[in-house]
SETOR-118758 format. One record per atom (N, C-alpha, C): residue number from 1; residue in one letter; atom name; z, y negated, x negated. Coordinates in Angstrom, 2 decimals, padded with zeros to 5 digits. Layout:
<lolums>
(NUM,'a','CA',(Z,Y,X));
...
</lolums>
This chain:
<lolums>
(1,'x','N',(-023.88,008.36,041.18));
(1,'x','CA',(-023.10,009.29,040.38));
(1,'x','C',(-023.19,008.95,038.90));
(2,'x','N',(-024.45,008.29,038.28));
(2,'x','CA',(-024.44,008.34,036.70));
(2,'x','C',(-024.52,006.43,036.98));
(3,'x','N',(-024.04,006.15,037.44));
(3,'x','CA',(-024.00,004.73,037.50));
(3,'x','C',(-023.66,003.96,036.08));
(4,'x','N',(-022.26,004.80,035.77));
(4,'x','CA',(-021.26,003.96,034.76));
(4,'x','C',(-022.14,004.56,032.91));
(5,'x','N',(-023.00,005.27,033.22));
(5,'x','CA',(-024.11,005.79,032.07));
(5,'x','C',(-024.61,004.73,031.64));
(6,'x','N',(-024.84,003.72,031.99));
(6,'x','CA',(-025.92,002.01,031.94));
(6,'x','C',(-025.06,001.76,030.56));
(7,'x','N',(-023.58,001.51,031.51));
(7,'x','CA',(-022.73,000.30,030.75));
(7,'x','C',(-021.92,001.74,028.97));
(8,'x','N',(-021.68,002.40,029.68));
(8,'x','CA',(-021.66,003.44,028.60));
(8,'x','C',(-022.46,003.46,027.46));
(9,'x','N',(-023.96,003.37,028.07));
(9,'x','CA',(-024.81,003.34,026.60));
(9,'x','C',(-024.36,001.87,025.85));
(10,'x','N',(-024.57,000.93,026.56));
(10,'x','CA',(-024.16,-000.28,026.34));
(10,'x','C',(-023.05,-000.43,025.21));
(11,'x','N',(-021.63,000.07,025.71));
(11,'x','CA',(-020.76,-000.21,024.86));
(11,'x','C',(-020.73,000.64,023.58));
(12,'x','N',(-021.78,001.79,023.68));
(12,'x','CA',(-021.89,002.72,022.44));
(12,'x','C',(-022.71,001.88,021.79));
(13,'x','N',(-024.05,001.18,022.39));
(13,'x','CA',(-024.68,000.21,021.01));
(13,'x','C',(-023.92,-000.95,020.98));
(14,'x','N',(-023.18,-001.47,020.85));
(14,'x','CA',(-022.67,-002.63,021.19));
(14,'x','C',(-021.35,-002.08,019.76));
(15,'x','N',(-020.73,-000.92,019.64));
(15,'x','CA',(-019.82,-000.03,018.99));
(15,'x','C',(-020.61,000.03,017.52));
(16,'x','N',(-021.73,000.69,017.72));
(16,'x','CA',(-022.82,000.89,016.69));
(16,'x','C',(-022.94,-000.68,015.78));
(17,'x','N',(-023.38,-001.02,016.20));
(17,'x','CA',(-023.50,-002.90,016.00));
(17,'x','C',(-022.53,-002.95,015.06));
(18,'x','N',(-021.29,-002.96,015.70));
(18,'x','CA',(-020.04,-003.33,015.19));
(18,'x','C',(-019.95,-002.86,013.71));
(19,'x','N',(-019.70,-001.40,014.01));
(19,'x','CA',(-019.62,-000.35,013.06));
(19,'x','C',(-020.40,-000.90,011.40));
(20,'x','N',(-021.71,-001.35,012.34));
(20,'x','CA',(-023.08,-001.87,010.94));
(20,'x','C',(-022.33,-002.54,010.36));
(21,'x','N',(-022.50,-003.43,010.57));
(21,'x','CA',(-021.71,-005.18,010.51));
(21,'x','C',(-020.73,-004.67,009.70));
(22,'x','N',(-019.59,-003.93,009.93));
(22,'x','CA',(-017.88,-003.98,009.14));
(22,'x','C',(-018.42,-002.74,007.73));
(23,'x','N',(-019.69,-002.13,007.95));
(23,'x','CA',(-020.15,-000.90,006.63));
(23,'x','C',(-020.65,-002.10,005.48));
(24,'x','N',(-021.26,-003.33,006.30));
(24,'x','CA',(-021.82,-003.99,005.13));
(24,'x','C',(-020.76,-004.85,004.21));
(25,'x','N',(-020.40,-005.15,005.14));
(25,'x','CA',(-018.69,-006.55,004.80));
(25,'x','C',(-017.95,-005.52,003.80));
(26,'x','N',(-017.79,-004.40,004.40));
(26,'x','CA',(-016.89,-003.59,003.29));
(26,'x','C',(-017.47,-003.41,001.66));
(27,'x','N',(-019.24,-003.44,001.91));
(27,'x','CA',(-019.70,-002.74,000.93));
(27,'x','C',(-019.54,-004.06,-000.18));
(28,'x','N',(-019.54,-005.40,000.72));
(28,'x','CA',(-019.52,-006.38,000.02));
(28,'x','C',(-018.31,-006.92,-000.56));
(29,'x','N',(-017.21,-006.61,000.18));
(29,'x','CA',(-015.70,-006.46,-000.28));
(29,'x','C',(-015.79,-006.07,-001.55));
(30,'x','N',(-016.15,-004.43,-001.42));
(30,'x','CA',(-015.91,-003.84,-002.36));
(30,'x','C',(-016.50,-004.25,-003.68));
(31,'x','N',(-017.72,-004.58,-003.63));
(31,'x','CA',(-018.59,-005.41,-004.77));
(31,'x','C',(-017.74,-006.44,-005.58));
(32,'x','N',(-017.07,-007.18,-004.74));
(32,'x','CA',(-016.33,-008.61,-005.12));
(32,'x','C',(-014.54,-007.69,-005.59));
(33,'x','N',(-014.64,-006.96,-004.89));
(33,'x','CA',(-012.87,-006.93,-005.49));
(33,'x','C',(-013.62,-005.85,-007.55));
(34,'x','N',(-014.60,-005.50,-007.17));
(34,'x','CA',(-015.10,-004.91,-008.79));
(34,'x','C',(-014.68,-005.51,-009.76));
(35,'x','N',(-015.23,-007.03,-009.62));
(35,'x','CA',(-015.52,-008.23,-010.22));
(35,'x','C',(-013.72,-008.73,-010.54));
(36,'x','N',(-012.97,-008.66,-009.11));
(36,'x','CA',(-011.12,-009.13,-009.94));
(36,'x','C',(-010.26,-008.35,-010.48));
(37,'x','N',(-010.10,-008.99,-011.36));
(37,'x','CA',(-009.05,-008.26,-012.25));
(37,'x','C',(-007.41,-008.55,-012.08));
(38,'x','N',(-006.79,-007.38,-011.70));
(38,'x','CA',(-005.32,-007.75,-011.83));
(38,'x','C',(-004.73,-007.25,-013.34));
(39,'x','N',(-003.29,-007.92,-013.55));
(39,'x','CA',(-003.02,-007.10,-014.79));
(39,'x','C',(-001.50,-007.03,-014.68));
(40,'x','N',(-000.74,-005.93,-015.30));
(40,'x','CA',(000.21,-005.02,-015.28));
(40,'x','C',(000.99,-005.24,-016.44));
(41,'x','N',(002.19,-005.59,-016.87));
(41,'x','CA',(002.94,-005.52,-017.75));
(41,'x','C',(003.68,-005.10,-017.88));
(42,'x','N',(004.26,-004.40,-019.13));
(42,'x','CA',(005.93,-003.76,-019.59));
(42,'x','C',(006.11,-004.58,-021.33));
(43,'x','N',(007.66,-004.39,-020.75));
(43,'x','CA',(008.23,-004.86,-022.25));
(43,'x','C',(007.75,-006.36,-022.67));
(44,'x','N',(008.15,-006.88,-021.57));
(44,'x','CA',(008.23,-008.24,-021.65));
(44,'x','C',(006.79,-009.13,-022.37));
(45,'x','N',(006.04,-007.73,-021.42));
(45,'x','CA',(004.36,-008.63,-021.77));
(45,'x','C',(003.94,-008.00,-023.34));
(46,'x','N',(004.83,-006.98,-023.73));
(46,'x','CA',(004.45,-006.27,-025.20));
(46,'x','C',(003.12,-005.72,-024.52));
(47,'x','N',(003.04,-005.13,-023.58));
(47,'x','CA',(001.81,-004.01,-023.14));
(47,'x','C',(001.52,-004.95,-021.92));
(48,'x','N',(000.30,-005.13,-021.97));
(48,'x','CA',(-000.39,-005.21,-021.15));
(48,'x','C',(-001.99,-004.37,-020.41));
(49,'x','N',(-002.08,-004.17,-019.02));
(49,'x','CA',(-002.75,-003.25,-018.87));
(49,'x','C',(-004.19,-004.12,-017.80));
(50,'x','N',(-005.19,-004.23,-018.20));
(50,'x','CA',(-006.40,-004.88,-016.96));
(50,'x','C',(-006.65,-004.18,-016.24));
(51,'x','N',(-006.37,-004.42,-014.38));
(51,'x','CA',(-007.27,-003.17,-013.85));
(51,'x','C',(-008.04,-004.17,-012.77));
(52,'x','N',(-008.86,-003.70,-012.55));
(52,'x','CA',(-010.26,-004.21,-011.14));
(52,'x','C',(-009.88,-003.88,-010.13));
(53,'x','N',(-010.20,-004.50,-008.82));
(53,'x','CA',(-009.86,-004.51,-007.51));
(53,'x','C',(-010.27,-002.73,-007.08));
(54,'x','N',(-011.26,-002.30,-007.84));
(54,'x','CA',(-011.15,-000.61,-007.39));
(54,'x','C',(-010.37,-000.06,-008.06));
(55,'x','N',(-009.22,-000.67,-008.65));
(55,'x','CA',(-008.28,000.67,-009.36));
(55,'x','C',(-008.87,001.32,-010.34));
(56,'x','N',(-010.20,000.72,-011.23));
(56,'x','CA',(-010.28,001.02,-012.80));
(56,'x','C',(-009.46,000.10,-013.42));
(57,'x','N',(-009.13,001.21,-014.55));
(57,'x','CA',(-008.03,000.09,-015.63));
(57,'x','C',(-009.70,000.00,-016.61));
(58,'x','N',(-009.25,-001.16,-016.64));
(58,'x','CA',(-010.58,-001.67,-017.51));
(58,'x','C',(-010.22,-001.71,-019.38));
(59,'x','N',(-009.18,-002.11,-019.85));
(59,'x','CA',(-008.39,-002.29,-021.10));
(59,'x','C',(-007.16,-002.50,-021.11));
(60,'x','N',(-006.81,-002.10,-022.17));
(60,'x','CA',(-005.02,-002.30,-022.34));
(60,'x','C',(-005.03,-003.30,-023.87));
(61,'x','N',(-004.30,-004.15,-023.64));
(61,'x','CA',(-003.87,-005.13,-024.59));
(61,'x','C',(-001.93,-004.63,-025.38));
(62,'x','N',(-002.36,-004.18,-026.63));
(62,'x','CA',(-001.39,-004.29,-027.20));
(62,'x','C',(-000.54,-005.17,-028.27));
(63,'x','N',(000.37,-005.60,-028.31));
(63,'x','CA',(001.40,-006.24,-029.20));
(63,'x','C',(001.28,-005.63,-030.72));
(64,'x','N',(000.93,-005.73,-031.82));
(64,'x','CA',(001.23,-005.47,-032.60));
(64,'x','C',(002.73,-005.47,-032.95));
(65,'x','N',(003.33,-005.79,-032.28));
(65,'x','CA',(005.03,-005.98,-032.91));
(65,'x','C',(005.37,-004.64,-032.26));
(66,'x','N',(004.93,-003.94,-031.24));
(66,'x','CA',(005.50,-003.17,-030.39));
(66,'x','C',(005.00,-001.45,-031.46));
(67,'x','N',(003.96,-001.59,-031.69));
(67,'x','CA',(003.46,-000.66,-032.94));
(67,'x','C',(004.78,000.26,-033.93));
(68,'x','N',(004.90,001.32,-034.10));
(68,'x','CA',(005.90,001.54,-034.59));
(68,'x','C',(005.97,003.38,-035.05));
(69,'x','N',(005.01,003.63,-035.87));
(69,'x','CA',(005.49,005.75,-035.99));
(69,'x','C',(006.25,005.54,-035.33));
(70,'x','N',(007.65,004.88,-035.88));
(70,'x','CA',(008.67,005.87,-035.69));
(70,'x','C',(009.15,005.43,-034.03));
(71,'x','N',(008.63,005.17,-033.26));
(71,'x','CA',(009.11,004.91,-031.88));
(71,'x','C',(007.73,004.98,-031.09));
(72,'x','N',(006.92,005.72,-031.37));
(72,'x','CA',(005.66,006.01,-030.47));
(72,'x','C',(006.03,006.28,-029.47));
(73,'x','N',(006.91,007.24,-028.66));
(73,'x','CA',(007.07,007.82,-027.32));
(73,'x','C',(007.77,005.93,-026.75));
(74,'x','N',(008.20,005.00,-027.00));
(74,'x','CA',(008.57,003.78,-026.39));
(74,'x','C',(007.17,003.54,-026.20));
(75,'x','N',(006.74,003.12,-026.96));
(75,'x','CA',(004.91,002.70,-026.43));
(75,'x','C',(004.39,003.60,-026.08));
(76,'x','N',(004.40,004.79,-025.44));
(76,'x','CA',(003.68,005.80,-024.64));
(76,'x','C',(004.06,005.38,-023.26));
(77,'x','N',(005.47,005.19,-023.29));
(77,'x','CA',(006.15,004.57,-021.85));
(77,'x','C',(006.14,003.48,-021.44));
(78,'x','N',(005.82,002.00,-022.49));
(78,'x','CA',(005.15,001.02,-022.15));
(78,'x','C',(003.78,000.81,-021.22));
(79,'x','N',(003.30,001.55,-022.12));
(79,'x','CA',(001.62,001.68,-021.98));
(79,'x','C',(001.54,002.22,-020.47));
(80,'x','N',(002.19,003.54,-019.96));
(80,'x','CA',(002.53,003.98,-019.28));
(80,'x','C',(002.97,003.08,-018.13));
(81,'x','N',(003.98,002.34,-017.89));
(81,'x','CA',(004.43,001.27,-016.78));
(81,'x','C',(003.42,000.07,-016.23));
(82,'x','N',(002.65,-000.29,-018.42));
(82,'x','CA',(002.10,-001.45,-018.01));
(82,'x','C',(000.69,-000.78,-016.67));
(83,'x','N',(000.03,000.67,-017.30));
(83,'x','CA',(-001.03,000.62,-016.25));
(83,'x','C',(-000.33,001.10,-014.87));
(84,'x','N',(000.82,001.57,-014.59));
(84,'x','CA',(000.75,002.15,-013.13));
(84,'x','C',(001.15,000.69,-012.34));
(85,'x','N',(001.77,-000.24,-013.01));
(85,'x','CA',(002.06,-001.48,-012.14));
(85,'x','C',(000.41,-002.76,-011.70));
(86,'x','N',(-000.91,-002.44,-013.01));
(86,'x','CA',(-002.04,-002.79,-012.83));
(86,'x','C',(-001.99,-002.02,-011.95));
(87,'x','N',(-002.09,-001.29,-011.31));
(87,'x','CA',(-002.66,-000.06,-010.43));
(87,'x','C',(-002.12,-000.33,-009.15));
(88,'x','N',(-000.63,-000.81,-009.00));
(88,'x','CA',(-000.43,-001.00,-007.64));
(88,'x','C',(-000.47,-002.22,-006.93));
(89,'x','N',(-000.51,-003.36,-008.42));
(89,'x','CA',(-001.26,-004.62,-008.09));
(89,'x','C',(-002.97,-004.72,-007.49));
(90,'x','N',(-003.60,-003.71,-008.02));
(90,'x','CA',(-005.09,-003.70,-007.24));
(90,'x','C',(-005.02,-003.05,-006.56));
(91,'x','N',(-004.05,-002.25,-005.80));
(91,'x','CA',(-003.81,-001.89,-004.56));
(91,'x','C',(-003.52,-002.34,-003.10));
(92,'x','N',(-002.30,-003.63,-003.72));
(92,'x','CA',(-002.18,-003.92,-002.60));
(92,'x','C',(-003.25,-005.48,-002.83));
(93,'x','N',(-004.24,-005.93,-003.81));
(93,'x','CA',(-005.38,-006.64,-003.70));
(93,'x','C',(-006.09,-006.29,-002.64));
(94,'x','N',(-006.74,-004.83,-002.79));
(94,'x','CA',(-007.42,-004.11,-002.06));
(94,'x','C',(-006.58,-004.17,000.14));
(95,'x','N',(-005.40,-004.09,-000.43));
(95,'x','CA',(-005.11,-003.91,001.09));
(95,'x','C',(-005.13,-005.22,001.88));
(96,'x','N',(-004.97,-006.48,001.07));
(96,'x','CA',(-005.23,-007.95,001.42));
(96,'x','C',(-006.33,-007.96,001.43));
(97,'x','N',(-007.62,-007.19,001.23));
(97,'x','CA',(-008.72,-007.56,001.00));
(97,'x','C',(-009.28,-006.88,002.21));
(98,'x','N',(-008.79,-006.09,002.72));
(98,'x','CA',(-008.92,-005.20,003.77));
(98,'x','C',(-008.37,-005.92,005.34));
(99,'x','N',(-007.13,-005.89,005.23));
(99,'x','CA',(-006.69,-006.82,006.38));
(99,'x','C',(-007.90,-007.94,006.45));
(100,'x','N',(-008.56,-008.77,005.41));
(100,'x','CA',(-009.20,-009.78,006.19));
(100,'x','C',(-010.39,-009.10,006.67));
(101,'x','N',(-010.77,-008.32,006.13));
(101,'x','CA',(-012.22,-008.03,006.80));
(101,'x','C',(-011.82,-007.35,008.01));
(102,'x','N',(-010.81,-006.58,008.41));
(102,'x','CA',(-010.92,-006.14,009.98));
(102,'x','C',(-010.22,-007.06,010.74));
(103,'x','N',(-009.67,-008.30,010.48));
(103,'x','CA',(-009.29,-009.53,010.57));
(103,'x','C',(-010.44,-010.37,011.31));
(104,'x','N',(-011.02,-010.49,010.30));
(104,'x','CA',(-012.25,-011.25,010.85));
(104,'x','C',(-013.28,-010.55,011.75));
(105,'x','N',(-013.38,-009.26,011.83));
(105,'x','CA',(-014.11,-008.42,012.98));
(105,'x','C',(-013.43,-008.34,014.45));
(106,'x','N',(-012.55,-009.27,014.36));
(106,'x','CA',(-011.08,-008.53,015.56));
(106,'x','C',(-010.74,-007.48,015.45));
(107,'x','N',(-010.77,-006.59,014.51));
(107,'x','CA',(-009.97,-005.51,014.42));
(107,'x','C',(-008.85,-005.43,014.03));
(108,'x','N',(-007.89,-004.28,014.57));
(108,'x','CA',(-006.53,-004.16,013.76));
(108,'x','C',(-006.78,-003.53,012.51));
(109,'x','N',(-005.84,-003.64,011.70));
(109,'x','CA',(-005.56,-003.20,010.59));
(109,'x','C',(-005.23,-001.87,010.67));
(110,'x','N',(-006.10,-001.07,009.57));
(110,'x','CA',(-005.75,000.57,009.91));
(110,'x','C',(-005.03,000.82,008.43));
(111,'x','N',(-003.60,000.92,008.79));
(111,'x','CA',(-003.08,001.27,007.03));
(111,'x','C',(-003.00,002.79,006.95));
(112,'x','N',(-002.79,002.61,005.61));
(112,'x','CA',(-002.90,004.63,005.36));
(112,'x','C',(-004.83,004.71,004.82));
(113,'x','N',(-005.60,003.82,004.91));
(113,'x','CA',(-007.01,003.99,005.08));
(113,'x','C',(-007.15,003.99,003.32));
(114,'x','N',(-006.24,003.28,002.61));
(114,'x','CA',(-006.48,002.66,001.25));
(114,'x','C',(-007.04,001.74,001.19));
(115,'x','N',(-006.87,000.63,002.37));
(115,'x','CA',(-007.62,-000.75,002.30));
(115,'x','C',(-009.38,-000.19,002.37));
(116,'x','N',(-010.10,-000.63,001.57));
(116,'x','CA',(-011.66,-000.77,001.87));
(116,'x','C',(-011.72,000.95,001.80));
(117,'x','N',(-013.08,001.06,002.91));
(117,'x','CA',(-013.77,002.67,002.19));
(117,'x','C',(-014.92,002.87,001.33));
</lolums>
């Protein structure tokens, strides 16, 4: 009657294992995507924005030519484009960075997750 209990425990440590293994790879993912930097531009590279594989913007690089009182709200909206496009560039870093590690575990790819946890 509890026969299939053996192989049951079995595939729960065998699950466990797994589980270890893909907590460390991630933690190490995540370490290494810290370290790359993508970067984000508007206005033809007037604004530029640095962000890291976790989606900190690290600095914004501005143009002095772009500088202007009298047109501040244009460079609010520069500034503005250059970081949300850094932002979706270390996003989908993060989701390439993700596919390989459940890649290399034989796992499928779980999207919707935000790439690493």
């Amino acid at each position: 009657m509890f026969k299939g209990l053996g192989n049951m425990a079995h595939i729960l440590k065998n699950a466990q294992k797994h589980a270890q293994v893909m907590q460390k790879r991630m933690d190490e993912v995540n370490q290494e995507l810290k370290e790359k930097v993508v970067d984000g531009s508007a206005g033809g590279g007037m604004v530029t924005a640095y962000v890291n594989g976790n989606q900190e913007v690290l600095s914004v690089k501005i143009d002095p030519e772009v500088v202007s009182k009298d047109d501040v709200e244009m460079l609010q909206d520069l500034i503005v484009a250059a970081v949300a496009q850094g932002l979706q560039k270390s996003k989908d870093l993060r989701e390439e960075e993700s596919k390989k590690v459940m890649g290399s575990l034989g796992l499928p790819n779980m999207p919707g997750l935000g790439g690493l946890m």
